[in-house]
Residue, then its C-alpha position, 0 to 999 in steps of 0.5 A: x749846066x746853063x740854066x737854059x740845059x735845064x729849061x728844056x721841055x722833056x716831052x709833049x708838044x714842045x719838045x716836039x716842036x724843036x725836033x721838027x726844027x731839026x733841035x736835039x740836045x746831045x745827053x750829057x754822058x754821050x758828050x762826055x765819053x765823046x769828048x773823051x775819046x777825043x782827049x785819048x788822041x792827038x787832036x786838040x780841036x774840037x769843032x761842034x756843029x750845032x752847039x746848042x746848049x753846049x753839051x759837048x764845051x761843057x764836058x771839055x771843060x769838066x775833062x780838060x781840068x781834069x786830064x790838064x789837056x788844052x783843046x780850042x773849041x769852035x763850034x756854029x749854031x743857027x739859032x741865035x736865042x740859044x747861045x744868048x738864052x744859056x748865059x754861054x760865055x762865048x763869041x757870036x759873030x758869022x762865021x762865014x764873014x769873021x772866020 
């Protein structure tokens, strides 16, 4: 997990605050199985909507080593500090002008 993932407040006033900006973080387990069904079937794409932490690349990377299926993963995110505060290895750019 990204450093981020773990800084993550648990509770209080905090935790409350993101949720009010419409911030939840996908449990690690839930990712995983759903990213599993995924991998059951012929898709080979996995788009995340709100990639946050990355709970959902994560497990696909976990499970595609395990299983030696490819998936492309693309996902968006609007708050910009998350993607650069998690260390994540991934591409920023907009998406609507760089698709």
């Amino acid at each position: 997990m990204s450093e981020f993932y773990q800084t993550l407040p648990a509770a209080g006033p905090k935790r409350e605050a993101l949720r009010q900006k419409g911030q939840f973080w996908t449990p690690d387990w839930v990712a995983e199985a759903m990213v599993g069904y995924l991998l059951a079937g012929d898709s080979h794409t996995l788009f995340d909507p709100a990639v946050g932490a990355g709970a959902f690349f994560q497990a696909a990377s976990r499970l595609t080593k395990q299983t030696n299926k490819k998936l492309v993963l693309t996902g968006t995110e609007i708050d910009e500090q998350i993607p650069i505060n998690s260390n994540a290895n991934v591409q920023i750019r907009d998406f609507v002008l760089d698709p």
